[in-house]
N, C-alpha and C positions, 0 to 999 in steps of 0.2 A: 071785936069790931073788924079787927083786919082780918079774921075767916070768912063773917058774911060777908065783905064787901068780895074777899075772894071768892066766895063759891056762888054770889052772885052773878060777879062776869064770867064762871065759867058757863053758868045755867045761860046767861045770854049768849054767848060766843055758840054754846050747842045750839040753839034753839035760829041763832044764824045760820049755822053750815046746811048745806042741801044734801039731800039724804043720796047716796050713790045710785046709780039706777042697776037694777036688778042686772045678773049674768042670765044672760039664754042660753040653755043649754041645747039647744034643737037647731038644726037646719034644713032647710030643701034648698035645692039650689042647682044653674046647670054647670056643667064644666065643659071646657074644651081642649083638644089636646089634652089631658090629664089621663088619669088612673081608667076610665071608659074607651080609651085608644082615639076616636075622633071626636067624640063627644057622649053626654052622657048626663042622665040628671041621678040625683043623689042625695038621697038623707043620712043626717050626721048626727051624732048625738056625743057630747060632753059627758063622761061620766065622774065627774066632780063639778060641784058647784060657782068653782071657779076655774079660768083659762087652766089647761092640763090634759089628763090624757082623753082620747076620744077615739068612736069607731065610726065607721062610716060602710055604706053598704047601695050598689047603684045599680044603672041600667043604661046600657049605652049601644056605640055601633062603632063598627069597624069597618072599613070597605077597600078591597086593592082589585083582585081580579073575581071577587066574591064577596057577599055579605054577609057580614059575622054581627051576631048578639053579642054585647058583650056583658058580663055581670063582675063589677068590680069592688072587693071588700077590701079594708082595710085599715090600720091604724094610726092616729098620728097624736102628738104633742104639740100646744100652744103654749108659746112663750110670751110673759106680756112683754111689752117696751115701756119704756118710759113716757111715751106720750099715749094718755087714753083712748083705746078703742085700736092701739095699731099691736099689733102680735109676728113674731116669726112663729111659722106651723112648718114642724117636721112630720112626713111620716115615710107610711109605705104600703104598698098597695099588691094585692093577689089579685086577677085578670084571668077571666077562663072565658074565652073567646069559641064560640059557637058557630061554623058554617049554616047560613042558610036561617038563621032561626033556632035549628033543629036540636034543641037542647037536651029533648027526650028522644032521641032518633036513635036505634039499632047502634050498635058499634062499627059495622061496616057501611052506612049511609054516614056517621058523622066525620062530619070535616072542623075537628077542633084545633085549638093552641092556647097554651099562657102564656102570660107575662108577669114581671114585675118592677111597680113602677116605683121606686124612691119618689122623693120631695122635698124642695125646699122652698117656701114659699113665704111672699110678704101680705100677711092679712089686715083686712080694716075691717071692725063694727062701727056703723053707723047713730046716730040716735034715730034714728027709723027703722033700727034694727034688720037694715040690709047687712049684707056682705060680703065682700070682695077680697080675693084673693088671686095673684098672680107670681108666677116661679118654675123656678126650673123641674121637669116632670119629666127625664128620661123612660124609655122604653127597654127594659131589657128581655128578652126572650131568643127564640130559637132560633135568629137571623141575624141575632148581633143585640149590641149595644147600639138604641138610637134615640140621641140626643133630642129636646123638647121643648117648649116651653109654655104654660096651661094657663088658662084664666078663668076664673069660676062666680058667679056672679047666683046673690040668693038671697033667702030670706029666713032672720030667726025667732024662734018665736018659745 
């Protein structure tokens, strides 16, 4: 008697809870100040089904006394937190900076540079499955070390 009556409330108490809502492993989304140098949109993919490691691969711009394409890959980690849908994302990012566009241009027409951009960032999924992220996004390359700070605004799906 005291089994079914236990494996009754368990079958209720299940039949209570709400089923988790799915992990999106996809993103589009744009950035600013981040791994793109001024900004940049970007698709990202999770490759575990849960928060974990990821790649990500964009298209951006740069501009000081010249206009640079930029194309920005790279990797990072999601850590969940404790409260659902908030995550710290590590990564870090490779930045091959284009003068002019000119991606396919001669060797002596291109005006190129890299960069790499670490990160530390605080992420939020949405239940509308947006998502926002904002953190620290230094620039490292051939001018120095310069300090950043990036916010990237998307959708996943």
């Amino acid at each position: 008697m005291i089994k079914t009556l236990l494996i009754a409330c368990l079958l209720c108490i299940g039949f209570q809870m709400k089923a988790q809502p799915r992990f999106q492993r996809n993103d589009i989304y744009v950035e600013a100040f981040g791994a793109g140098l001024f900004g940049s949109v970007n698709y990202e993919r999770q490759l575990s089904k849960m928060p974990g490691l990821g790649v990500r691969v964009g298209v951006g711009f740069y501009t000081e006394n010249n206009f640079y394409l930029t194309i920005p890959v790279g990797l990072h980690y999601i850590f969940a937190l404790h409260r659902p849908g908030t995550f710290i994302d590590v990564g870090i990012a490779y930045t091959q900076a284009f003068g002019d566009g000119r991606v396919f241009a001669n060797k002596e027409q291109r005006d190129k540079f890299n960069s790499t951009v670490p990160s530390l960032a605080y992420r939020i999924h949405t239940k509308n499955n947006l998502m926002l992220r904002f953190g620290f996004t230094p620039v490292i390359n051939y001018s120095g070390f310069h300090p950043s700070l990036g916010i990237s605004l998307g959708k996943r799906f």
